[in-house]
TORKOL-4160 file (C-alpha; in steps of 0.2 Angstrom, whole numbers, padded with zeros to 4 digits, m for minus):
316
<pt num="1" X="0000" Y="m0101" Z="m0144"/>
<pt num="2" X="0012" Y="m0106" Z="m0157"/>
<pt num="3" X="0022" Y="m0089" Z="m0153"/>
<pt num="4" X="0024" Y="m0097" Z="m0135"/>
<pt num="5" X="0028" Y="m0112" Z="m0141"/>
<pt num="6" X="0042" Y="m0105" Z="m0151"/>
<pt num="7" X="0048" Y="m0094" Z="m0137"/>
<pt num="8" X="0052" Y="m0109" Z="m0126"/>
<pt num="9" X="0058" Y="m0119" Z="m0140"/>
<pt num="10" X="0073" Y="m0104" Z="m0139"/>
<pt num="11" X="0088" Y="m0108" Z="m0129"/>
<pt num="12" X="0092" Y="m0090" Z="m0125"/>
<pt num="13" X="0076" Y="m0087" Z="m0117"/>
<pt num="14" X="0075" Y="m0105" Z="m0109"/>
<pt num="15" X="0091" Y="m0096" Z="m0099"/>
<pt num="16" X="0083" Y="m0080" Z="m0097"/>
<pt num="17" X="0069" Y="m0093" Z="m0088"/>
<pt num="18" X="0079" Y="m0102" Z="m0080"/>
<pt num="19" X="0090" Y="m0087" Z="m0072"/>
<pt num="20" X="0074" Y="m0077" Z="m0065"/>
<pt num="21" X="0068" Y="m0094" Z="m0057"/>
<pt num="22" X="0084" Y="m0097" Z="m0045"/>
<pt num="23" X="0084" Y="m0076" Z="m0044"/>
<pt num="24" X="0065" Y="m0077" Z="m0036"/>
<pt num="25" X="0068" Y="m0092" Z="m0026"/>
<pt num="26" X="0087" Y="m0087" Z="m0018"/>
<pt num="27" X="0079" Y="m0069" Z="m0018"/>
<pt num="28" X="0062" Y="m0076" Z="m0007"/>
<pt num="29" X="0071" Y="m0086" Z="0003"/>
<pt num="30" X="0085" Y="m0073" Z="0012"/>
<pt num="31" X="0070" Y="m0060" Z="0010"/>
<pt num="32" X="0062" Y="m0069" Z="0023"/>
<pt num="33" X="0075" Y="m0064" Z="0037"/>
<pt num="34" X="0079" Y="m0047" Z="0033"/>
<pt num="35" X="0059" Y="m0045" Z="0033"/>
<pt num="36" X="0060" Y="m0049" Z="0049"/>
<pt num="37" X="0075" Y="m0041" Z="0057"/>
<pt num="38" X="0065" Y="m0025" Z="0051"/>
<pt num="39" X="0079" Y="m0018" Z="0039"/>
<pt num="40" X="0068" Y="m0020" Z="0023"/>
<pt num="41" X="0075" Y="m0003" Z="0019"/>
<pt num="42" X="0093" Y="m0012" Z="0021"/>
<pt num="43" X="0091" Y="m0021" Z="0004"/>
<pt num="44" X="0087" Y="m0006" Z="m0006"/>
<pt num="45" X="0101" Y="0002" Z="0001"/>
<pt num="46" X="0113" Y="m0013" Z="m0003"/>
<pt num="47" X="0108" Y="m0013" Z="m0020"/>
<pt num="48" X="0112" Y="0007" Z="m0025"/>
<pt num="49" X="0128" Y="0003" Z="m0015"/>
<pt num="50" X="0132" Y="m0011" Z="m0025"/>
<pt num="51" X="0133" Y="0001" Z="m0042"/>
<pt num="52" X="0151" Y="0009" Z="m0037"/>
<pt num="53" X="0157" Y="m0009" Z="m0037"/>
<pt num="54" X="0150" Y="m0012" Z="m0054"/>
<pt num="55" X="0160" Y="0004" Z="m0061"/>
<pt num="56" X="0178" Y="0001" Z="m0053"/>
<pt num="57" X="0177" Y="m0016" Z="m0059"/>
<pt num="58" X="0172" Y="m0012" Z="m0076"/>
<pt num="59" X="0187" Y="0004" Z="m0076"/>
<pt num="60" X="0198" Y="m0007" Z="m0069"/>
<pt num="61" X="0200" Y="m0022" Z="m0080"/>
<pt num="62" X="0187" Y="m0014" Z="m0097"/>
<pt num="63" X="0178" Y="m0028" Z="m0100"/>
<pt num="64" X="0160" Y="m0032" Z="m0093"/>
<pt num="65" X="0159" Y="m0050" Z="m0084"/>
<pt num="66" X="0147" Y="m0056" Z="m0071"/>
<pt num="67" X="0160" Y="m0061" Z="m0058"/>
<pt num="68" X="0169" Y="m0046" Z="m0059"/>
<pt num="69" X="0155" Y="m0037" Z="m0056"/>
<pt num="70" X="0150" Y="m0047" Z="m0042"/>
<pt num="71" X="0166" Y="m0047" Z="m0031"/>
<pt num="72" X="0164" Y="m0027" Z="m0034"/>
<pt num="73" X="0146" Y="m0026" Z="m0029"/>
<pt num="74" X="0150" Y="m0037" Z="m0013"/>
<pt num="75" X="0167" Y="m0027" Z="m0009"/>
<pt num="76" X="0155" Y="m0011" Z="m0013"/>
<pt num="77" X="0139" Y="m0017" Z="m0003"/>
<pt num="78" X="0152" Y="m0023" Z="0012"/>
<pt num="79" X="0160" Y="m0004" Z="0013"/>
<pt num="80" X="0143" Y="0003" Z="0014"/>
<pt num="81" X="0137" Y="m0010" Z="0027"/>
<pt num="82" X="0151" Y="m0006" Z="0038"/>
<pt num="83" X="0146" Y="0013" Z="0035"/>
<pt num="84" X="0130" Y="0012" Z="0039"/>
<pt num="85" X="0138" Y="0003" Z="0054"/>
<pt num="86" X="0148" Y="0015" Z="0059"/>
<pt num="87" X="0136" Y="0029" Z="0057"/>
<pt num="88" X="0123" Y="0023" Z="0071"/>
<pt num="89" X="0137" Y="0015" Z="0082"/>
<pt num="90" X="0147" Y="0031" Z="0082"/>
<pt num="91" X="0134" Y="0045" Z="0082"/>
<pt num="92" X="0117" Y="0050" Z="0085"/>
<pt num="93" X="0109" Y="0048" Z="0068"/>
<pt num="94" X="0097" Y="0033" Z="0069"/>
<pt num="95" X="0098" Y="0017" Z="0056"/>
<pt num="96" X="0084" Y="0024" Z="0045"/>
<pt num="97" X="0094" Y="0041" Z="0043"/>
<pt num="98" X="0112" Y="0030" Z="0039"/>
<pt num="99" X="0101" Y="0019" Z="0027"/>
<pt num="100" X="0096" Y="0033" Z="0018"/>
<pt num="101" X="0113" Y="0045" Z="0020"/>
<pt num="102" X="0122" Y="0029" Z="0014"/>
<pt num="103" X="0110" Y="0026" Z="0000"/>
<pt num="104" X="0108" Y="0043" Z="m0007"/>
<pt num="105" X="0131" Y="0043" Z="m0007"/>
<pt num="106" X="0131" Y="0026" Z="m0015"/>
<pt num="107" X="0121" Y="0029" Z="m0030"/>
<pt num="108" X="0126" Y="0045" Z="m0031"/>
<pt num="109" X="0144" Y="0039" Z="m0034"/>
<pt num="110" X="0140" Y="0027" Z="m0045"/>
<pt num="111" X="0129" Y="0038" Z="m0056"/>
<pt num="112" X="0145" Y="0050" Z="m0060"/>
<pt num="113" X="0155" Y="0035" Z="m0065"/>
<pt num="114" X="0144" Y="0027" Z="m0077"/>
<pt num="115" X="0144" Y="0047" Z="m0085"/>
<pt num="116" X="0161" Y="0044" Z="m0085"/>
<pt num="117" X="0161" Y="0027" Z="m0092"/>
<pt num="118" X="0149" Y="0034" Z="m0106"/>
<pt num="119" X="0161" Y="0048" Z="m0109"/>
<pt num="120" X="0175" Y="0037" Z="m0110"/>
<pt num="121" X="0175" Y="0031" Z="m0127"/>
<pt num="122" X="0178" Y="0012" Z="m0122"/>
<pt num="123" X="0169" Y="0002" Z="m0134"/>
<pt num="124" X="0165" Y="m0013" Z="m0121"/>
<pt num="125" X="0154" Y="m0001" Z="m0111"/>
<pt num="126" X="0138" Y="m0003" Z="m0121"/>
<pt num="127" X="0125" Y="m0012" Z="m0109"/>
<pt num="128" X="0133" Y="m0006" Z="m0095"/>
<pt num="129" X="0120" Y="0005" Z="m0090"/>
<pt num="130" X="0107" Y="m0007" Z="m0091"/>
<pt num="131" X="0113" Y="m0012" Z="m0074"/>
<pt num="132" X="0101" Y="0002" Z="m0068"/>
<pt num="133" X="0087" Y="m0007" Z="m0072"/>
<pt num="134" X="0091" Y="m0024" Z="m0077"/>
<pt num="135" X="0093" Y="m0033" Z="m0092"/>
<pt num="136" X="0088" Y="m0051" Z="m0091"/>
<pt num="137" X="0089" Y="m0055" Z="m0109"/>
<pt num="138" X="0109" Y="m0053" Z="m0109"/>
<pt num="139" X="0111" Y="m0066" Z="m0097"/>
<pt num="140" X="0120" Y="m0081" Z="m0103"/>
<pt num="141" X="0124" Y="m0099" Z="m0098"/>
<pt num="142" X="0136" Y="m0095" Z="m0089"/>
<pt num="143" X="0126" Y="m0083" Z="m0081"/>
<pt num="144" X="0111" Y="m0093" Z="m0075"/>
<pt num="145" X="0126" Y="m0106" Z="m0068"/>
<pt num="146" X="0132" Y="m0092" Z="m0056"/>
<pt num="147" X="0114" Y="m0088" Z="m0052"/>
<pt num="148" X="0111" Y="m0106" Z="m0048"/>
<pt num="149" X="0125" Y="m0111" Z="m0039"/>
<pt num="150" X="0123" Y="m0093" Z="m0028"/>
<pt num="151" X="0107" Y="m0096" Z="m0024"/>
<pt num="152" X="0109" Y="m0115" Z="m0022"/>
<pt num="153" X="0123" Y="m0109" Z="m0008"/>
<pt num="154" X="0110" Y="m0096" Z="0000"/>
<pt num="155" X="0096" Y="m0109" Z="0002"/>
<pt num="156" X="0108" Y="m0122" Z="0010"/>
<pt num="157" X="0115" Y="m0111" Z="0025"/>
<pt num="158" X="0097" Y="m0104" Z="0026"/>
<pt num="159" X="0094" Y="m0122" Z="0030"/>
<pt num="160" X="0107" Y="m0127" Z="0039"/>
<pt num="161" X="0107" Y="m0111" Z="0053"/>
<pt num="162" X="0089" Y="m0112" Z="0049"/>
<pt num="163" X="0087" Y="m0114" Z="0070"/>
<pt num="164" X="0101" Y="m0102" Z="0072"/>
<pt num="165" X="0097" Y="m0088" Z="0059"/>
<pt num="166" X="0077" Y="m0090" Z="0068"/>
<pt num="167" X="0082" Y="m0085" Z="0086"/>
<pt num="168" X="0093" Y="m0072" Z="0081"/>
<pt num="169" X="0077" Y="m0062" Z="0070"/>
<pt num="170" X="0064" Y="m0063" Z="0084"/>
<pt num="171" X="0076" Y="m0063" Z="0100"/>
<pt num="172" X="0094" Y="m0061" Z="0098"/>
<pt num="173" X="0096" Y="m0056" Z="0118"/>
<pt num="174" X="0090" Y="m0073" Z="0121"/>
<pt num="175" X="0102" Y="m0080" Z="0108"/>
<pt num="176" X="0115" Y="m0072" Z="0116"/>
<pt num="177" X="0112" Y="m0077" Z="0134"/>
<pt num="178" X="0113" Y="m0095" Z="0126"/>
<pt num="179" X="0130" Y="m0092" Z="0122"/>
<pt num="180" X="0125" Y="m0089" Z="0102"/>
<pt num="181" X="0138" Y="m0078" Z="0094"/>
<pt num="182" X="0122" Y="m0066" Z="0088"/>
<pt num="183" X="0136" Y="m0054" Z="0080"/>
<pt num="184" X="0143" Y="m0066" Z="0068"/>
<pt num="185" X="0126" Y="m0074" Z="0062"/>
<pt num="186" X="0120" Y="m0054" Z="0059"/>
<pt num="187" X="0134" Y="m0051" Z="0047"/>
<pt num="188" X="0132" Y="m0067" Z="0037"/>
<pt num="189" X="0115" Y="m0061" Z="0037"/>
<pt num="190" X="0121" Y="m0046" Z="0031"/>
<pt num="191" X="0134" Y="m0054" Z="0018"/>
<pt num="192" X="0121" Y="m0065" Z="0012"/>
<pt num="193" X="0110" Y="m0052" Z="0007"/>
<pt num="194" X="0124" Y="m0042" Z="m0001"/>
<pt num="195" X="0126" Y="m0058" Z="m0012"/>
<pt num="196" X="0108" Y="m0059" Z="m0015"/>
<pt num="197" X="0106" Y="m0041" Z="m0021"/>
<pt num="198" X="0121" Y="m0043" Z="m0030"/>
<pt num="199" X="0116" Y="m0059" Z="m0041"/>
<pt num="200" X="0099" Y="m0048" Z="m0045"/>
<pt num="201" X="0105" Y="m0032" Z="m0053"/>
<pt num="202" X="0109" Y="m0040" Z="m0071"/>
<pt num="203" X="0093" Y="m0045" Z="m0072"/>
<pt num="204" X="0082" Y="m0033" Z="m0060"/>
<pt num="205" X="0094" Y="m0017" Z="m0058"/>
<pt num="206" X="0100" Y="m0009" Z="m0044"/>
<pt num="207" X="0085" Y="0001" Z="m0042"/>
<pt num="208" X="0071" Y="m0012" Z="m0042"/>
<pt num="209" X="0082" Y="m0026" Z="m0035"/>
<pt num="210" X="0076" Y="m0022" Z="m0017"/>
<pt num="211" X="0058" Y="m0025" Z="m0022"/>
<pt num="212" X="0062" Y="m0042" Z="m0028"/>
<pt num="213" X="0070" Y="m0045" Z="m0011"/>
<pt num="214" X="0056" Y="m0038" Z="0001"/>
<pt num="215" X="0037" Y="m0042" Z="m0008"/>
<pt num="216" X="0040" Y="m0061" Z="m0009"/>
<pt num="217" X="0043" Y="m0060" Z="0009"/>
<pt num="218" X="0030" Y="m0050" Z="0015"/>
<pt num="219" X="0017" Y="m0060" Z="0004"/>
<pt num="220" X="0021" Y="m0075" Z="0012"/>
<pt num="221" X="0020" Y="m0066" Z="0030"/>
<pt num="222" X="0001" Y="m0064" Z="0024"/>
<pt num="223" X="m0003" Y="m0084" Z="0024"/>
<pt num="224" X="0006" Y="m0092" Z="0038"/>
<pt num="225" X="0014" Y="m0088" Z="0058"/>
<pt num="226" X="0027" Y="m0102" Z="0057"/>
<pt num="227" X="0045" Y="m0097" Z="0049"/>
<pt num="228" X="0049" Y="m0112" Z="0041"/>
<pt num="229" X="0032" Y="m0113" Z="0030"/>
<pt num="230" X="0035" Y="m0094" Z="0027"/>
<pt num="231" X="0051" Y="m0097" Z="0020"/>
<pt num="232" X="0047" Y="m0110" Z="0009"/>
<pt num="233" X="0031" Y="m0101" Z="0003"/>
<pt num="234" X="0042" Y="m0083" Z="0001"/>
<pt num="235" X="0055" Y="m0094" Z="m0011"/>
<pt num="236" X="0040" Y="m0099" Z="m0020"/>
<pt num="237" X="0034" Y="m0082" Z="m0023"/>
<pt num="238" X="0049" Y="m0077" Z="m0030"/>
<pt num="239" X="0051" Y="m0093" Z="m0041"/>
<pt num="240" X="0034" Y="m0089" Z="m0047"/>
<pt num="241" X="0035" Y="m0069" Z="m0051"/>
<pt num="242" X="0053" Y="m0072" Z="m0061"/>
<pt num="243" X="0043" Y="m0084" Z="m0072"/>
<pt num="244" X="0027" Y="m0073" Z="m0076"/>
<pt num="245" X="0037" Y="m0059" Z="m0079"/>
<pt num="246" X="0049" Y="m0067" Z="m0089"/>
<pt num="247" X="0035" Y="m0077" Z="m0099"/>
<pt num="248" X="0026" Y="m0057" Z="m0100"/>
<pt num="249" X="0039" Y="m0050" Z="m0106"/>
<pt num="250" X="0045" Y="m0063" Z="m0120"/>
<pt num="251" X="0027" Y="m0065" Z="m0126"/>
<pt num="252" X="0024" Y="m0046" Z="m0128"/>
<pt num="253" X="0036" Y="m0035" Z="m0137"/>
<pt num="254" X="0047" Y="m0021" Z="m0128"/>
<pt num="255" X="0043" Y="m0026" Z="m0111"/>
<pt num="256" X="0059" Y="m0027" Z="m0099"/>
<pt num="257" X="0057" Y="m0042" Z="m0091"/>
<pt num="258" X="0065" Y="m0036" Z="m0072"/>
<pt num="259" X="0050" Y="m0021" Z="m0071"/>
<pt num="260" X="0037" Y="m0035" Z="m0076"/>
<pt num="261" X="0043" Y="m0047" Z="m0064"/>
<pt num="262" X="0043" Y="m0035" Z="m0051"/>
<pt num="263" X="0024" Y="m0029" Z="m0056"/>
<pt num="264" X="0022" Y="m0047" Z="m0055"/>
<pt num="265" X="0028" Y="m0051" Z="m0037"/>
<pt num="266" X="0017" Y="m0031" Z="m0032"/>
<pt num="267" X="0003" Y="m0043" Z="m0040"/>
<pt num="268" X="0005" Y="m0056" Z="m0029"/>
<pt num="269" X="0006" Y="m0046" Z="m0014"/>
<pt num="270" X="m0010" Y="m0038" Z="m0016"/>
<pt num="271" X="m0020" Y="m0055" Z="m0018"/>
<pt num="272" X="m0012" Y="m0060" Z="0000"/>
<pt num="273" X="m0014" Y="m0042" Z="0008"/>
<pt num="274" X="m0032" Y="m0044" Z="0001"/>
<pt num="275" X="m0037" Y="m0064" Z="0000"/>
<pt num="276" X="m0026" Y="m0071" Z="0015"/>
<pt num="277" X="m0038" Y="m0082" Z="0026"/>
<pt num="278" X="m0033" Y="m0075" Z="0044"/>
<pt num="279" X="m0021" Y="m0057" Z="0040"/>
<pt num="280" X="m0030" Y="m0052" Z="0024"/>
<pt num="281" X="m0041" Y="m0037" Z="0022"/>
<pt num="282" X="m0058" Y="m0048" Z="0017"/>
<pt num="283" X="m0055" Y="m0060" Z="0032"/>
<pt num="284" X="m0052" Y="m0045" Z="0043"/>
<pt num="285" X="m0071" Y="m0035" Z="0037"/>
<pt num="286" X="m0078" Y="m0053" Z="0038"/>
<pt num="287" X="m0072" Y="m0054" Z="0056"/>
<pt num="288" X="m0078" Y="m0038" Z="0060"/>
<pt num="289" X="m0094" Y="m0040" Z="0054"/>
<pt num="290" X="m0095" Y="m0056" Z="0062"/>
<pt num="291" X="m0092" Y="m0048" Z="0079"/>
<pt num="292" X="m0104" Y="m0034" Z="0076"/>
<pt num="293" X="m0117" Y="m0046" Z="0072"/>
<pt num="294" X="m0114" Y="m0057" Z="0087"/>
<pt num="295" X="m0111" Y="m0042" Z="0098"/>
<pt num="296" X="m0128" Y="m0034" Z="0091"/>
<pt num="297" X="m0137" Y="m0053" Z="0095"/>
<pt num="298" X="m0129" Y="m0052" Z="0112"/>
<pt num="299" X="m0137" Y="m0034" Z="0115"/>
<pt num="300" X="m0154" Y="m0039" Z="0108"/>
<pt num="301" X="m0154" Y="m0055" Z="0120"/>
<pt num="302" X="m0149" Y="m0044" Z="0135"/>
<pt num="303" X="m0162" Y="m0031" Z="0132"/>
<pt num="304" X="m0178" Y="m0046" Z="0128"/>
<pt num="305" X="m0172" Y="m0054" Z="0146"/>
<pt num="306" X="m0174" Y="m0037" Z="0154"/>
<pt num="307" X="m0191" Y="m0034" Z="0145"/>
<pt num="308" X="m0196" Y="m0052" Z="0152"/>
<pt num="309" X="m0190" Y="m0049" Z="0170"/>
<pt num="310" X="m0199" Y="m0028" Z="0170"/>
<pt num="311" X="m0215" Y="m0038" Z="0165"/>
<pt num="312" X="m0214" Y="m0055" Z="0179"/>
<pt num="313" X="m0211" Y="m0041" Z="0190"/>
<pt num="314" X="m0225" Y="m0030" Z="0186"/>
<pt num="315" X="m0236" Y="m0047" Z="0186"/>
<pt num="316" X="m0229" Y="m0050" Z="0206"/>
């Protein structure tokens, strides 16, 4: 207990706490809609994408800072959007196959420059390659700033288009008959998920970034049918799996704390897949034993009404 005690009484790691709660919330929160425009896949996708940017930026300018980083992962994450784009606009490949062509490209790019950057002799590359998989005990203050002023940005056009964003996941043809401009509310979906991969590598990685994105999202799904409550409860999600796996991971020793707040959220999910009261898996064997039993009552009634009637009729 005192350990605990000690490890929040630390500035650094009330940061590192602090940056993985506005991650999960902002991550939750735009989650939600790519969840439902089915391109889950899109995220992961965005994510590898965004590791070229990291490079350039580092071998342009040689020194390691979050915004740089981040106006290379969004350039980066935009180029491959607008492949992934192209791809299924101007051939026959499906989005799936662009996703994964773009994906595979992407990380494989940015996998030969950071061998580059290792080989390069530049001393202000060491911890770049914990971009990979996260490394939430190098952010800093101004760090967890960014985080939360991005996420605070996210949350308040979520809110705002909230009515917009909504038609445009279940029934875009219907937002454009109403004169909607469907296009442009589909990229700044688009952009704002680049963003919110991007503001999760430091501390996630690019590889387990998308998972932070997506199982928030479909956890929530598990609870509710009405957008606005499974928004909120997605952001919450998140919120809560950044804090129990940063709180893991400080406690116990040599523990990343981007991999346990993923396992933390993969946690989370399984109690709603299993526990949800209408969607999970004990409501759904309760409901099926409920009908069988009814069904099985409504047969045993059936077949006693036609014993009573053979034997009033043998009695006439």
């Amino acid at each position: 207990m005192s350990s605990l005690l000690g490890w929040f009484a630390d500035p650094n790691m009330q940061w590192i706490l602090m940056g993985s709660l506005l991650l999960g919330i902002g991550s939750g929160v735009i989650g939600s809609f790519t969840y439902l425009r089915k391109q889950s896949l899109m995220g992961d996708a965005l994510a590898h994408a965004a590791l070229p940017g990291i490079c350039i930026a580092f071998m342009l300018m040689g020194v390691k800072s979050i915004g740089l980083f981040m106006l290379g992962s969004i350039i980066s994450g935009m180029i491959a959007t607008f492949g992934i784009h192209a791809i299924t606009r101007y051939s026959r490949i499906k989005q799936d196959a662009a996703l994964g062509i773009i994906l595979s490209v992407f990380f494989g790019i940015g996998v030969v420059l950071m061998t580059k950057i290792q080989h390069s002799g530049n001393g202000n590359q060491s911890g770049l390659d914990k971009y990979m998989f996260g490394q939430a005990a190098s952010m800093m203050k101004s760090d967890v700033y960014m985080m939360g002023v991005v996420s605070l940005l996210l949350i308040i056009v979520c809110f705002i288009l909230f009515k917009e964003f909504k038609l445009v996941s279940f029934d875009p043809g219907f937002a454009r008959g109403m004169g909607m401009k469907v296009g442009l509310l589909e990229q700044l979906l688009l952009f704002m998920t680049v963003v919110a991969v991007v503001v999760g590598i430091q501390a996630v990685g690019v590889v387990l970034v998308a998972a932070l994105l997506i199982t928030p999202a479909v956890s929530a799904r598990y609870w509710t049918d009405s957008l606005g409550v499974m928004v909120v409860l997605a952001g919450f999600i998140g919120a809560f799996s950044g804090v129990t796996g940063t709180l893991i991971s400080g406690t116990l020793s040599n523990l990343p704390t981007g991999p346990v707040t993923v396992l933390a959220a993969t946690s989370l999910f399984l109690v709603s897949a299993i526990f949800a009261p209408n969607r999970g898996l004990v409501a759904k064997v309760w409901r099926r034993a409920r009908t069988r039993q009814q069904i099985q009552q409504s047969q045993s009634l059936e077949m006693a009404q036609q014993r009573s009637r053979t034997v009033e009729g043998g009695l006439d």
